[in-house]
TIVO-2410 file (N, C-alpha, C; in nm, 3 decimals):
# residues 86
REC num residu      c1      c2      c3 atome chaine
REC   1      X  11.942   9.862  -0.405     N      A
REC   1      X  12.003   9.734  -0.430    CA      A
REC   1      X  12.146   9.730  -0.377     C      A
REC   2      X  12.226   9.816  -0.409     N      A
REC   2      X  12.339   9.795  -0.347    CA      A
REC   2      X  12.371   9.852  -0.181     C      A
REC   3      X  12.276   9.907  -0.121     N      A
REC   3      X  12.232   9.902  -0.005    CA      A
REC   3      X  12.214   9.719   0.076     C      A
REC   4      X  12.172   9.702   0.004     N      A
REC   4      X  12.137   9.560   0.026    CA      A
REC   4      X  12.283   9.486   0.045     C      A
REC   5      X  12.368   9.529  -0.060     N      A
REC   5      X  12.445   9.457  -0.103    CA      A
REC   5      X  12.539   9.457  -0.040     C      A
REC   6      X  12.607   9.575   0.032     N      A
REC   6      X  12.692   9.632   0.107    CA      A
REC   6      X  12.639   9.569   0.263     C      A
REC   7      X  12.501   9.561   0.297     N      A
REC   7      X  12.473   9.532   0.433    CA      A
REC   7      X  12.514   9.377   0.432     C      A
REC   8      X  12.466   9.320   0.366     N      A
REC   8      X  12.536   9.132   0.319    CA      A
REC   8      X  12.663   9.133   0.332     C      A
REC   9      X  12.741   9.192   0.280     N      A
REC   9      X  12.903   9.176   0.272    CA      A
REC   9      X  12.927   9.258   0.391     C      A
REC  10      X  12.906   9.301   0.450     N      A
REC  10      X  12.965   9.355   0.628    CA      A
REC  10      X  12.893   9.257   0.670     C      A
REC  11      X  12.757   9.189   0.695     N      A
REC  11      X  12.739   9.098   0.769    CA      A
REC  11      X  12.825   8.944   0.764     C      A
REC  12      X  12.807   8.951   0.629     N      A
REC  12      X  12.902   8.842   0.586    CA      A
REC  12      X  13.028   8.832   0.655     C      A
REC  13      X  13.116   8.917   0.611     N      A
REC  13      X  13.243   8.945   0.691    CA      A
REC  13      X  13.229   8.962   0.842     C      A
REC  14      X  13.111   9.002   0.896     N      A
REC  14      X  13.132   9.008   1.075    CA      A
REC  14      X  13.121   8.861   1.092     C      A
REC  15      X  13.073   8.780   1.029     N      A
REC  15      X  13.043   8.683   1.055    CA      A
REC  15      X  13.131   8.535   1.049     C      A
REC  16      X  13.215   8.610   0.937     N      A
REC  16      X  13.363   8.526   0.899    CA      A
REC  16      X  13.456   8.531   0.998     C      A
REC  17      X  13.435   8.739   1.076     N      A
REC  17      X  13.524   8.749   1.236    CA      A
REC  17      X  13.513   8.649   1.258     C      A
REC  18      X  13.396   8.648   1.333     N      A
REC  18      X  13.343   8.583   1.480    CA      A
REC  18      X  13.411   8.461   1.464     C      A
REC  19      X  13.371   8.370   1.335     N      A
REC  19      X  13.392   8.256   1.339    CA      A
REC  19      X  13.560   8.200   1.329     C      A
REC  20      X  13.638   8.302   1.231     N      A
REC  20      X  13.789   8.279   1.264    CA      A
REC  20      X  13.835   8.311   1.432     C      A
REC  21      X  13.756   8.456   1.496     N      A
REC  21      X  13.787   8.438   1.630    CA      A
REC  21      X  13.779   8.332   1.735     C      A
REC  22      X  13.664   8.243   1.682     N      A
REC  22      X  13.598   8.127   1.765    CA      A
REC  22      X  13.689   8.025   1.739     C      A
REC  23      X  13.750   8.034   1.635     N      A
REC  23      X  13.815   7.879   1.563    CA      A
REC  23      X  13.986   7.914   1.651     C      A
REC  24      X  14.006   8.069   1.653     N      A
REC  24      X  14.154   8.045   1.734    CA      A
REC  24      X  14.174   8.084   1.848     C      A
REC  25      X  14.045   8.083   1.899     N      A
REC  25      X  14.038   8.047   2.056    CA      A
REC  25      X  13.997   7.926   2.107     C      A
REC  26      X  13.937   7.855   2.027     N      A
REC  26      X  13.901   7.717   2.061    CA      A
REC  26      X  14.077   7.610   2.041     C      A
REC  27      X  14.107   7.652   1.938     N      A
REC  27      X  14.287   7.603   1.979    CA      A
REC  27      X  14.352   7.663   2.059     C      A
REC  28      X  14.354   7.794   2.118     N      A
REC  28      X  14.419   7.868   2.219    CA      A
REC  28      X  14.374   7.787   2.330     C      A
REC  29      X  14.244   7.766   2.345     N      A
REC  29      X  14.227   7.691   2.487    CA      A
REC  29      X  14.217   7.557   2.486     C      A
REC  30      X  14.224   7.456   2.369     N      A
REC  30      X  14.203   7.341   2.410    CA      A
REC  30      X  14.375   7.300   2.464     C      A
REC  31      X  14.354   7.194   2.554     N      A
REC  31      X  14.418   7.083   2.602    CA      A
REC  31      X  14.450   6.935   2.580     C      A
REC  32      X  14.561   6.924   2.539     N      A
REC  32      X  14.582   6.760   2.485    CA      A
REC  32      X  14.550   6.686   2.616     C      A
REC  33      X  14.536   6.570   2.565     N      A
REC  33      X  14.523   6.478   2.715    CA      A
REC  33      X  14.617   6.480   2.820     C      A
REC  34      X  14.782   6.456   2.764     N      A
REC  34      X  14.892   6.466   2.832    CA      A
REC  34      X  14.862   6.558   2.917     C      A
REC  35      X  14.862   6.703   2.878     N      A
REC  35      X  14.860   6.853   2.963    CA      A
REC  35      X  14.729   6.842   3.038     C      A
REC  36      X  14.590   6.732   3.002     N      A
REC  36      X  14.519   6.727   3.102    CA      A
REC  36      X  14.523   6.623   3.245     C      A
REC  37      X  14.646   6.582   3.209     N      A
REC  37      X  14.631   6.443   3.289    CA      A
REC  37      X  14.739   6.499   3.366     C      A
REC  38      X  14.880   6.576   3.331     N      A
REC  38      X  14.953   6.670   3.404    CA      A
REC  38      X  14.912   6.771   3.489     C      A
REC  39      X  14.864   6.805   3.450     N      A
REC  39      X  14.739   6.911   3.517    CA      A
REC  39      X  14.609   6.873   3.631     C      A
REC  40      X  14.592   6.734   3.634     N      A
REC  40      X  14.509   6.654   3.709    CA      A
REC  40      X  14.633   6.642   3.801     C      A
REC  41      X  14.738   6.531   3.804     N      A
REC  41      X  14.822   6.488   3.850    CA      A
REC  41      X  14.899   6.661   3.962     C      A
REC  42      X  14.924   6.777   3.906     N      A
REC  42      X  14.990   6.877   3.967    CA      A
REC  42      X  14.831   6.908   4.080     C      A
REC  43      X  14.745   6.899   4.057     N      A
REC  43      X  14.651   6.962   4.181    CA      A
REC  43      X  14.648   6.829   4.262     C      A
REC  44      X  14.589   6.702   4.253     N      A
REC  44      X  14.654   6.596   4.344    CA      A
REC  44      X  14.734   6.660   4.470     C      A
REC  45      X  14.879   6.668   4.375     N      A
REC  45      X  15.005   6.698   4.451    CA      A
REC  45      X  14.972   6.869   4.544     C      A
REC  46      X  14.915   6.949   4.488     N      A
REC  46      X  14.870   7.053   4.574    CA      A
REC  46      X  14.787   7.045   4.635     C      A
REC  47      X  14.679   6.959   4.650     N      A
REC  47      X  14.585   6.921   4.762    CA      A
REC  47      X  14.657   6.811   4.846     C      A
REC  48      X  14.744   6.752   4.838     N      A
REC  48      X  14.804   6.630   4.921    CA      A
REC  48      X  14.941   6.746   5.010     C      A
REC  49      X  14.988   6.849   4.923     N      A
REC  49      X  15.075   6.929   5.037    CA      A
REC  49      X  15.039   7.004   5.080     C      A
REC  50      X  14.901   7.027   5.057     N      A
REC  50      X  14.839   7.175   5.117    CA      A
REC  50      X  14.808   7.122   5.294     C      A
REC  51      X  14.829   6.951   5.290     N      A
REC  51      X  14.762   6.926   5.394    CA      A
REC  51      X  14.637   6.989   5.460     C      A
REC  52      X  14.538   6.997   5.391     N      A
REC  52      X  14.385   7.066   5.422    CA      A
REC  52      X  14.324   6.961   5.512     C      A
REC  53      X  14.205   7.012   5.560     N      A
REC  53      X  14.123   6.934   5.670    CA      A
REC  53      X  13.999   6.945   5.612     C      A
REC  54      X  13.900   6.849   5.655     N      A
REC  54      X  13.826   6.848   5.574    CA      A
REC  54      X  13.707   6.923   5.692     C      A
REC  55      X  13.592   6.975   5.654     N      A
REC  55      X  13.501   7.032   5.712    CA      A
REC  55      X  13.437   6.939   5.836     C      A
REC  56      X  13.431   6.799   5.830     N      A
REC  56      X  13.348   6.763   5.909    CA      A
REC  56      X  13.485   6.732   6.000     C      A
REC  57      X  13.622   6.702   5.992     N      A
REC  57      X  13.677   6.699   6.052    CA      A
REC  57      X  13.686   6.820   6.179     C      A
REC  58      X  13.669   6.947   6.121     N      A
REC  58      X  13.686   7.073   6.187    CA      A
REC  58      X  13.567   7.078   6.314     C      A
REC  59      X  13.508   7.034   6.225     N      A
REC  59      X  13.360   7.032   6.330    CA      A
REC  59      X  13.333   6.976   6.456     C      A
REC  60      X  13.403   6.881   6.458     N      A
REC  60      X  13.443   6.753   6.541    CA      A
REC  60      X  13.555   6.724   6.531     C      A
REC  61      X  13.648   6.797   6.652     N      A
REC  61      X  13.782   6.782   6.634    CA      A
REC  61      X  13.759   6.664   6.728     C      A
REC  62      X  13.898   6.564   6.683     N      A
REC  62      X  13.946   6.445   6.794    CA      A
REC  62      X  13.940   6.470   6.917     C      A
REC  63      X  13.965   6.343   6.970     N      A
REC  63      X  13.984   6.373   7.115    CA      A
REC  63      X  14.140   6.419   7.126     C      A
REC  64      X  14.178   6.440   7.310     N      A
REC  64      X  14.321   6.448   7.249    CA      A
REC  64      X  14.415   6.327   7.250     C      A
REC  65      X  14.366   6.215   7.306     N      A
REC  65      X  14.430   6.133   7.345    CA      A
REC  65      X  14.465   6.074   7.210     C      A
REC  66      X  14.373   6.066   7.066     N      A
REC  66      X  14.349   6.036   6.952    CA      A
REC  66      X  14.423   6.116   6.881     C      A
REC  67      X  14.470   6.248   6.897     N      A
REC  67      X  14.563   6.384   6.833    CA      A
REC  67      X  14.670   6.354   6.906     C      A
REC  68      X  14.712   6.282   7.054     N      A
REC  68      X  14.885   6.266   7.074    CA      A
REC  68      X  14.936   6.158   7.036     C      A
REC  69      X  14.828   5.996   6.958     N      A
REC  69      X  14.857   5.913   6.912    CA      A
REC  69      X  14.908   5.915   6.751     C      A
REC  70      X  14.812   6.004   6.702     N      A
REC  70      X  14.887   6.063   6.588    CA      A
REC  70      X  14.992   6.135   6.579     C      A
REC  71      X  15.025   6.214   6.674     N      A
REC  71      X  15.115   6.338   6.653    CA      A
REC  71      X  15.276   6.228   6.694     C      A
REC  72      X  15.280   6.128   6.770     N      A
REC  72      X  15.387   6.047   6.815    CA      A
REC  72      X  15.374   5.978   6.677     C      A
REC  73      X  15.314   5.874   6.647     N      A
REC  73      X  15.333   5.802   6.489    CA      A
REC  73      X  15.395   5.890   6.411     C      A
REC  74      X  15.296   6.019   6.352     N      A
REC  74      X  15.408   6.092   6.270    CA      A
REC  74      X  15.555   6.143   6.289     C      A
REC  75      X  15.569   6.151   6.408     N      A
REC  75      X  15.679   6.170   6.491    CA      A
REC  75      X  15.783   6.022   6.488     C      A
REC  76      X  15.747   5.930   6.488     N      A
REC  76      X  15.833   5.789   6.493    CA      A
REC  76      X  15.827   5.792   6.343     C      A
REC  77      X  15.764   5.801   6.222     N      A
REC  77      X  15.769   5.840   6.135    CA      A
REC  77      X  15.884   5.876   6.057     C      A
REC  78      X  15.886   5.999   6.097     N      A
REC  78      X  16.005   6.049   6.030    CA      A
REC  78      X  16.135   6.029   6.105     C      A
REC  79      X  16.142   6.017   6.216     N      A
REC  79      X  16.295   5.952   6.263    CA      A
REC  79      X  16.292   5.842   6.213     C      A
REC  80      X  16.190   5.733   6.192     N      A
REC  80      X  16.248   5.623   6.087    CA      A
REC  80      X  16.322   5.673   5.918     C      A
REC  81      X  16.242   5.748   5.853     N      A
REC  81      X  16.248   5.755   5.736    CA      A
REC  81      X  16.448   5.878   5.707     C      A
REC  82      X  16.431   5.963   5.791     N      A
REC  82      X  16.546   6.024   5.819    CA      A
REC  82      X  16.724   5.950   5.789     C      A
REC  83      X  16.808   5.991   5.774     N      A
REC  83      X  16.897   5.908   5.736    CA      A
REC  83      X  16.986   5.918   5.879     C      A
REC  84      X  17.050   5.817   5.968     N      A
REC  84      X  17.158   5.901   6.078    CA      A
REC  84      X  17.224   5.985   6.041     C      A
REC  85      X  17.245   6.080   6.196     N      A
REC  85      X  17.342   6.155   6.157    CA      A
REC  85      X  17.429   6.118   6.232     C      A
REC  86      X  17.564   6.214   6.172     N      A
REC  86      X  17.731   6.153   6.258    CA      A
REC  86      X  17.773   6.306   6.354     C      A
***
C-alpha cells in the first residue's frame, strides 16, 4: 500500500514539474502584440535593405538596355534627393 502511495506522490509531483515548467515557458515565450507587430515591422525593414532579388528575376536577367535605364533613374535619383554641396 504505501508502495502505491509513494509511486502517486512522485508521479503526482513529476507532473506538477512538467506543468509549472510548461506554464513558465509559455510566458517566457509568448509575445504581446506590440513586440509582434515590432518584430513584423524590423524584418520588412531587413528584407527592404537587404535589397534581395527575387528567383525568377535571377533566372531571367533584364536586358541591358532595361538595367542602364534603371541604373541612370537610380542615379538621377539620388542627386535629386542629395542636399548641394558648397
Amino acid at each position: 500500500m504505501t508502495l502505491y502511495l509513494l509511486f502517486g506522490l512522485a508521479a503526482l509531483a513529476l507532473v506538477g514539474l512538467i506543468v509549472l515548467l510548461w506554464r513558465l515557458w509559455r510566458d517566457y515565450a509568448h509575445l504581446s502584440p506590440e513586440t509582434e507587430e515590432r518584430e513584423r515591422e524590423l524584418a520588412l525593414l531587413n528584407d527592404a535593405q537587404a535589397n534581395r532579388v527575387s528567383d525568377q528575376i535571377l533566372a531571367s536577367p533584364p536586358d541591358p538596355d532595361a538595367a542602364w535605364r534603371t541604373m541612370v533613374e537610380r542615379g538621377a535619383g539620388r542627386r535629386r534627393r542629395s542636399p548641394p554641396r558648397r
